[in-house]
mmCIF file of the C-alpha atoms, coordinates in Angstrom:
data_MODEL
# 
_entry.id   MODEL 
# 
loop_
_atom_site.group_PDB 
_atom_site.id 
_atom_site.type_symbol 
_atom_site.label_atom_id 
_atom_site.label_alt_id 
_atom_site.label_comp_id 
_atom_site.label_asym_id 
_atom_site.label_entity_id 
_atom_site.label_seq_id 
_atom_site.pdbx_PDB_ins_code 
_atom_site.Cartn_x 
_atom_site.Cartn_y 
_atom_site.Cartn_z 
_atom_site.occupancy 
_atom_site.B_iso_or_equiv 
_atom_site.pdbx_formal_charge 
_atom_site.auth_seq_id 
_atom_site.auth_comp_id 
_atom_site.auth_asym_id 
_atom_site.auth_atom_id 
_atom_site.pdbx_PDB_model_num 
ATOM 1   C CA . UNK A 1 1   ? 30.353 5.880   -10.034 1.00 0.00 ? 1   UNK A CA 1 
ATOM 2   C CA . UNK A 1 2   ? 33.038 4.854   -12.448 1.00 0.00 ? 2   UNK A CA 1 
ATOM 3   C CA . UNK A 1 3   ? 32.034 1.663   -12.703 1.00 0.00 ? 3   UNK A CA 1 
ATOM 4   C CA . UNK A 1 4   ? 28.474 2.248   -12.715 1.00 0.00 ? 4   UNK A CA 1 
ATOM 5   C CA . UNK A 1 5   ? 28.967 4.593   -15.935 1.00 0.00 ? 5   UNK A CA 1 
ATOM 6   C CA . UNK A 1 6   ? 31.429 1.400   -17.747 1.00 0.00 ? 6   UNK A CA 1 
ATOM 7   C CA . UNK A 1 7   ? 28.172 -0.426  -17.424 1.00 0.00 ? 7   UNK A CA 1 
ATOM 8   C CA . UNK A 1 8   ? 26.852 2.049   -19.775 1.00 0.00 ? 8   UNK A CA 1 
ATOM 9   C CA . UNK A 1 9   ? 29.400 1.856   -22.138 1.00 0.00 ? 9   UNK A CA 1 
ATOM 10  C CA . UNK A 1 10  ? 30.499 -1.759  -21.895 1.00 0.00 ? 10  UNK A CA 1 
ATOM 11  C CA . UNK A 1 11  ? 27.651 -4.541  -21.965 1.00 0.00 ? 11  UNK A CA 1 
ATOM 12  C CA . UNK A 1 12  ? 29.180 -8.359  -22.392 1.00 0.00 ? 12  UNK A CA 1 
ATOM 13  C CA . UNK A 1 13  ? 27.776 -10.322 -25.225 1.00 0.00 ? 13  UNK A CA 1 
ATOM 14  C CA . UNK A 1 14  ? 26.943 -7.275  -27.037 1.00 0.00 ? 14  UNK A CA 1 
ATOM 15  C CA . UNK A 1 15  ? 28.709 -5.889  -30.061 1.00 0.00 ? 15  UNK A CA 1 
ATOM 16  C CA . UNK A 1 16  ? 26.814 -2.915  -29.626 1.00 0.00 ? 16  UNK A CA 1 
ATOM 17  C CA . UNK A 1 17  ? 27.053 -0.891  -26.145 1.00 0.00 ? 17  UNK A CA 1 
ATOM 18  C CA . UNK A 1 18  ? 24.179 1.330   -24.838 1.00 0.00 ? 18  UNK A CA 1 
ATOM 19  C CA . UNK A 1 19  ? 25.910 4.831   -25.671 1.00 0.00 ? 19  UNK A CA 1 
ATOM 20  C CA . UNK A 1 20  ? 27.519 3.548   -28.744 1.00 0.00 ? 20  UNK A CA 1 
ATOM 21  C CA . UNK A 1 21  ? 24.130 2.257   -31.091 1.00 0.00 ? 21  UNK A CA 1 
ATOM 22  C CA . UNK A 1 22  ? 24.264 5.747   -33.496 1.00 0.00 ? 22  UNK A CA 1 
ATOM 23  C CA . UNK A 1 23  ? 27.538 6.901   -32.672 1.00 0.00 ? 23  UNK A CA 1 
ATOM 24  C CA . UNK A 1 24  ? 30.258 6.295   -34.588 1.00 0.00 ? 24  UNK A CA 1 
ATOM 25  C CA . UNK A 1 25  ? 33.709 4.934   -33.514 1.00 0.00 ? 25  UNK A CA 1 
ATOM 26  C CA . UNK A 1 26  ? 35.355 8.259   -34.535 1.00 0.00 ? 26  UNK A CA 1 
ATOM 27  C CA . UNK A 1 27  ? 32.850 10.038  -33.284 1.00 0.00 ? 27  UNK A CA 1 
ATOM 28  C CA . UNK A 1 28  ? 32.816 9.003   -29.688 1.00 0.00 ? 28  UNK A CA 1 
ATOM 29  C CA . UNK A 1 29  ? 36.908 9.204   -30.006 1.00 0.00 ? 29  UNK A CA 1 
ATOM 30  C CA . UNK A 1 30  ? 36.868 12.838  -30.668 1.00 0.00 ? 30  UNK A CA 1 
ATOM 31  C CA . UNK A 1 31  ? 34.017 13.355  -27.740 1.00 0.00 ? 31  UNK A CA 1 
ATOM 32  C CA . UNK A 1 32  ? 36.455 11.804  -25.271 1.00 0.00 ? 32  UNK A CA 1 
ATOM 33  C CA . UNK A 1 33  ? 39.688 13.298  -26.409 1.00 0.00 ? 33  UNK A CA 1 
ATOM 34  C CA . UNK A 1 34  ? 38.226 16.783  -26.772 1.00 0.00 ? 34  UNK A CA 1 
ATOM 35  C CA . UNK A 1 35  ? 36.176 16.276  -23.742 1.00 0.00 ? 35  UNK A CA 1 
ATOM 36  C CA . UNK A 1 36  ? 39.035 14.776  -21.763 1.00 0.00 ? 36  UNK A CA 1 
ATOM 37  C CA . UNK A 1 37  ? 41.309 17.982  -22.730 1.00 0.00 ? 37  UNK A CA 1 
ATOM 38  C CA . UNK A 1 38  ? 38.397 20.562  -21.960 1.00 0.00 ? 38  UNK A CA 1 
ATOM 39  C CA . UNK A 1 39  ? 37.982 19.284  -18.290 1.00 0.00 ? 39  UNK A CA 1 
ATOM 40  C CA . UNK A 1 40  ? 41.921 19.183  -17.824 1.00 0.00 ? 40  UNK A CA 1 
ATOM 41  C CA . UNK A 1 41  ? 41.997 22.826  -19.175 1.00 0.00 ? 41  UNK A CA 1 
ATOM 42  C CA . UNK A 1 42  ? 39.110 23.624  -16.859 1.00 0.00 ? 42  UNK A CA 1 
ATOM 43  C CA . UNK A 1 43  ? 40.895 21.987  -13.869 1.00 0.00 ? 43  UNK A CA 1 
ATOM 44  C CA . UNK A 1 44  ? 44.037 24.014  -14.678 1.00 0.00 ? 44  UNK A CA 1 
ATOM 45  C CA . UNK A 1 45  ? 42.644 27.009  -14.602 1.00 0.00 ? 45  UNK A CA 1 
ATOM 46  C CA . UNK A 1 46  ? 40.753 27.104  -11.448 1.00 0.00 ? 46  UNK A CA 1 
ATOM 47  C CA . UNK A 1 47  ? 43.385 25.500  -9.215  1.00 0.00 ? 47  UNK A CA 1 
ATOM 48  C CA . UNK A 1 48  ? 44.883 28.403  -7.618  1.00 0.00 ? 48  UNK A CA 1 
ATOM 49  C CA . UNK A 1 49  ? 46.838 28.364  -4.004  1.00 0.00 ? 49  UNK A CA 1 
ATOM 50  C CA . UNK A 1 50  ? 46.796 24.526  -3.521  1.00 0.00 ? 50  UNK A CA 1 
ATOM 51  C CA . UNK A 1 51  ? 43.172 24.267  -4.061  1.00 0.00 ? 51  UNK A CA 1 
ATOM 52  C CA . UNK A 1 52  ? 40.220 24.479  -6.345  1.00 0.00 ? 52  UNK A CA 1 
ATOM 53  C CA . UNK A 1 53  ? 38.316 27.442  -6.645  1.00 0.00 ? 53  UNK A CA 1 
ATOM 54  C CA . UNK A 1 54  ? 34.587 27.007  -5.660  1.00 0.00 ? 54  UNK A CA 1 
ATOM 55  C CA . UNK A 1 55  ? 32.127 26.671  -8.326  1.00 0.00 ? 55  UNK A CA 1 
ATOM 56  C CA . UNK A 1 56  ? 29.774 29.319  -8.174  1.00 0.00 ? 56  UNK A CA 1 
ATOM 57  C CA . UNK A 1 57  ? 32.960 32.090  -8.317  1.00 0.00 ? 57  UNK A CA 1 
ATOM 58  C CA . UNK A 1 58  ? 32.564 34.156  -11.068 1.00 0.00 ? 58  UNK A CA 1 
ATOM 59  C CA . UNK A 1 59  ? 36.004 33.005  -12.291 1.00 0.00 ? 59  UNK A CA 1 
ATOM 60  C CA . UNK A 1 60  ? 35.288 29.254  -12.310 1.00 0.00 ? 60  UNK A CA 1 
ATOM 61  C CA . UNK A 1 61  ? 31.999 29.936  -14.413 1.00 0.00 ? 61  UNK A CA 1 
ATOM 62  C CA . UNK A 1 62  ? 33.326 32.204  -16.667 1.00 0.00 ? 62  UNK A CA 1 
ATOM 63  C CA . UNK A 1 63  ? 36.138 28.969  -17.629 1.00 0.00 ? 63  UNK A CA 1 
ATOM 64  C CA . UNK A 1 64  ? 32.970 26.756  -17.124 1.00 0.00 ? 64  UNK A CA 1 
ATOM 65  C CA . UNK A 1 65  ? 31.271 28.509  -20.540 1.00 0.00 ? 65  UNK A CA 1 
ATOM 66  C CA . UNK A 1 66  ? 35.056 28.903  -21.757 1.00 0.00 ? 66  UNK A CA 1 
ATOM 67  C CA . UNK A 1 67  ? 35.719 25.401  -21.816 1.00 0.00 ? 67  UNK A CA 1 
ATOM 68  C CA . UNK A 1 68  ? 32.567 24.581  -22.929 1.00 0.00 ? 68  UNK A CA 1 
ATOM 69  C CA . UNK A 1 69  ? 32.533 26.985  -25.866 1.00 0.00 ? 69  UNK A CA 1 
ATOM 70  C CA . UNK A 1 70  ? 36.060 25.202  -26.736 1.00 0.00 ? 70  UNK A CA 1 
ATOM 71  C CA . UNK A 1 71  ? 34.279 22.120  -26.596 1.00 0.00 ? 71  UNK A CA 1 
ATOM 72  C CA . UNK A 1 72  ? 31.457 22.936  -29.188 1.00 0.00 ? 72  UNK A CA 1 
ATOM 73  C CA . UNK A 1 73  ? 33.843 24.485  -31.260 1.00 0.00 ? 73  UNK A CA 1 
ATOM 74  C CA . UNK A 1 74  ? 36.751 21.382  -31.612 1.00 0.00 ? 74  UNK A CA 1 
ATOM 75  C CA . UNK A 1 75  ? 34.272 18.092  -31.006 1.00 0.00 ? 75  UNK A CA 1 
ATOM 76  C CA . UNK A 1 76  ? 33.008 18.822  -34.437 1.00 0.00 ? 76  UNK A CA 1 
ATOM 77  C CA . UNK A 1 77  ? 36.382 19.243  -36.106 1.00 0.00 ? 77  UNK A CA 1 
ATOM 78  C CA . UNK A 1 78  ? 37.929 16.409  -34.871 1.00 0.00 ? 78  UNK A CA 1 
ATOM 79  C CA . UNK A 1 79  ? 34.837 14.467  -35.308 1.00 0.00 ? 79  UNK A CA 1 
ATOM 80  C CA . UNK A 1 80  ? 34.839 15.502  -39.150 1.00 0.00 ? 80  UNK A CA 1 
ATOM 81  C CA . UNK A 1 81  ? 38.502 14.990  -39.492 1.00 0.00 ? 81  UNK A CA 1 
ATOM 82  C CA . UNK A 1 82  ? 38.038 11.435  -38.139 1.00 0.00 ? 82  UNK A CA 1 
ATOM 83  C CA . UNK A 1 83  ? 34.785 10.248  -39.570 1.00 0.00 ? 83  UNK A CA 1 
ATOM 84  C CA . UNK A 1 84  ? 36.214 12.028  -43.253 1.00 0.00 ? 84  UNK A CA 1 
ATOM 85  C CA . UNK A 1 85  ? 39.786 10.339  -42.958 1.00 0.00 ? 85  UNK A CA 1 
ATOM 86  C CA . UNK A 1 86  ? 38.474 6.804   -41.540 1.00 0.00 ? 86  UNK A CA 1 
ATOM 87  C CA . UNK A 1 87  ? 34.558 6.260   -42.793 1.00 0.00 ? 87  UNK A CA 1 
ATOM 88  C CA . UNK A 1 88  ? 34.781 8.663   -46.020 1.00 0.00 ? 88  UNK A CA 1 
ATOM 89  C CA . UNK A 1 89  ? 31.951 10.514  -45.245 1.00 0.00 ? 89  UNK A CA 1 
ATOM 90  C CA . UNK A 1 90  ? 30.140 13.402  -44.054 1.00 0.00 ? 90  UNK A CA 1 
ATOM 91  C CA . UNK A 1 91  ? 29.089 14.318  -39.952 1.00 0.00 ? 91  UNK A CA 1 
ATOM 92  C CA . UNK A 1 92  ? 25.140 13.387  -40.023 1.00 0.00 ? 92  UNK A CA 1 
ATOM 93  C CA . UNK A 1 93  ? 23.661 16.826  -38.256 1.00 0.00 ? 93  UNK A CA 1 
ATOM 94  C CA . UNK A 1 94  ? 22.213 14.296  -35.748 1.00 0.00 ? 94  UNK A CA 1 
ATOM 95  C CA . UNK A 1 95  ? 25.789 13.518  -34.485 1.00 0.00 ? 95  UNK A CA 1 
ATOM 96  C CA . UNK A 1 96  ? 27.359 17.126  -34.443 1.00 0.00 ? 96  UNK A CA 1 
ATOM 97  C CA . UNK A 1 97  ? 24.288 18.211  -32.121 1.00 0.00 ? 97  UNK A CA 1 
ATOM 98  C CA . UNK A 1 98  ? 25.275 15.015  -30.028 1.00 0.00 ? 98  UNK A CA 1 
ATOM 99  C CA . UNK A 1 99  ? 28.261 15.905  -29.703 1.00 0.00 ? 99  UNK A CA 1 
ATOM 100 C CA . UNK A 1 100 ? 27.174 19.732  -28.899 1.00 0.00 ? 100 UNK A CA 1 
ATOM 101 C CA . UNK A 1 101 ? 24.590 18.384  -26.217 1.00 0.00 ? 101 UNK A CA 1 
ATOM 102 C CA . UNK A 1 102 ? 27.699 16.300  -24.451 1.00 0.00 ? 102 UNK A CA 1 
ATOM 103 C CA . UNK A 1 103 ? 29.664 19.302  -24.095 1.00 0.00 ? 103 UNK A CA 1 
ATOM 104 C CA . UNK A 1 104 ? 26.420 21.133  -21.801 1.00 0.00 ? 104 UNK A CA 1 
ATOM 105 C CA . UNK A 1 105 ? 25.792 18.163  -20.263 1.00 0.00 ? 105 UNK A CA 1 
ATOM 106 C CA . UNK A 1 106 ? 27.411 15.055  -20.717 1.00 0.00 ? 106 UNK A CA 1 
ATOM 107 C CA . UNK A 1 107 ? 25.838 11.269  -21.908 1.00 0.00 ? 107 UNK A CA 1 
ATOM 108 C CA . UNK A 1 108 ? 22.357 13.040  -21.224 1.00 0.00 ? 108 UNK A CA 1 
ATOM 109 C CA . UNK A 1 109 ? 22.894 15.798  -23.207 1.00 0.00 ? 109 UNK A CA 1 
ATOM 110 C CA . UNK A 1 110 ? 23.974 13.794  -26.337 1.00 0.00 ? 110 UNK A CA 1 
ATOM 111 C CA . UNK A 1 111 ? 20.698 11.364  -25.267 1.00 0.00 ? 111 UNK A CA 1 
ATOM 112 C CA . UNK A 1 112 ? 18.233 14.221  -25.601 1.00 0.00 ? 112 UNK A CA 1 
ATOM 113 C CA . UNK A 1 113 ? 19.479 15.263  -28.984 1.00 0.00 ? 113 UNK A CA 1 
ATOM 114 C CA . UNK A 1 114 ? 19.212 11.606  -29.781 1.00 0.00 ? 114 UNK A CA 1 
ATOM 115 C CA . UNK A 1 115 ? 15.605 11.588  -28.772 1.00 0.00 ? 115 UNK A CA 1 
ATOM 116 C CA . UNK A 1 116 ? 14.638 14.125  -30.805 1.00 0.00 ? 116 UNK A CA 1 
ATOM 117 C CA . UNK A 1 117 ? 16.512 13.426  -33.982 1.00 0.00 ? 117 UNK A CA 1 
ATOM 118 C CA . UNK A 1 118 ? 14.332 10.086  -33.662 1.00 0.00 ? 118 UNK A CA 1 
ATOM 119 C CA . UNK A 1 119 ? 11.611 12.032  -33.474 1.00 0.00 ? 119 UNK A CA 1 
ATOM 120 C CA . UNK A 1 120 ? 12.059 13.744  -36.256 1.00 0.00 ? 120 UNK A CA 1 
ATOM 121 C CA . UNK A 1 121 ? 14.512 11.816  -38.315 1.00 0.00 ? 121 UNK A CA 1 
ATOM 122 C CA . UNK A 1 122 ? 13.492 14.618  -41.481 1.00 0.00 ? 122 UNK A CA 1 
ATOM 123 C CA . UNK A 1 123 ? 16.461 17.065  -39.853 1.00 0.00 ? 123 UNK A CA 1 
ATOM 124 C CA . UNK A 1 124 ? 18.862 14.443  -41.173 1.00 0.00 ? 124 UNK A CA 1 
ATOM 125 C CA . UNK A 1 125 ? 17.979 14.653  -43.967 1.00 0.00 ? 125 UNK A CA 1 
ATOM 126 C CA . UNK A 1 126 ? 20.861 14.700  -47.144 1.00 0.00 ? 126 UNK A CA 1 
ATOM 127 C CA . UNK A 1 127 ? 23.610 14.357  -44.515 1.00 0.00 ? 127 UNK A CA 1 
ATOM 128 C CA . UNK A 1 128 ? 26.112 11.556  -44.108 1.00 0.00 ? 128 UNK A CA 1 
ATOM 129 C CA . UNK A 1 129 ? 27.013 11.738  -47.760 1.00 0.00 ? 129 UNK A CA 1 
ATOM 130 C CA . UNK A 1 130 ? 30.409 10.574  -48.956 1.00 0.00 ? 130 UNK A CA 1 
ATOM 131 C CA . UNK A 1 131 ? 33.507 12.988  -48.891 1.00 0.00 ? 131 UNK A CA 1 
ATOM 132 C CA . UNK A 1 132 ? 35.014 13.510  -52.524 1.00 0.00 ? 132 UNK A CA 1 
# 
């Protein structure tokens, strides 16, 4: 499975990798850092006794939506933080809700918010603009 999902981030003789065509350097570094420290937090807090607590208890869903609250609420701050310090611009609204979609459910999440910002590329509009 790992190395099946590096084939969808790393193509050879491509600049451009299949998850990475809109995203944005910064972008996809604050998905995996806050992403990466929302499923350790998760992890943490359902290992109890030397084992993990089973999905469906009510306290490993309730730090399910926990975590993933955290994660709708910090991918888009780092991402602006990045994108603002390194690119000098604005989040496009197409990449926060990318971002918010990989939190529920991730790489198809993000691809589903994708398709319909492409289908309706008018929501993006007067976003991306440069920071002052």
């Amino acid at each position: 499975m790992l190395v099946a999902s590096f084939g969808l981030v790393f193509q050879a003789g491509s600049a451009k990798a299949f998850l990475l065509n809109d995203r944005s350097p910064n972008v996809t570094a604050a998905q995996i850092v806050v992403g990466t420290g929302m499923t350790a937090a998760y992890l943490a807090s359902i290992y109890r006794h030397r084992h993990f607590e089973s999905f469906s208890s009510p306290h490993a869903l309730k730090m399910w939506g926990l975590t993933t609250v955290g994660c709708f609420a910090l991918t888009p701050l780092l991402g602006a933080a990045l994108v603002g310090h390194n690119e000098h611009r604005e989040l496009r609204s197409s990449e926060v809700y990318m971002m918010i979609g990989d939190c529920v459910v991730p790489i198809l999440g993000g691809l589903v918010m994708k398709a319909a910002f492409d289908a309706n590329p008018q929501w993006d509009a007067g976003t991306g603009r440069p920071t002052r």
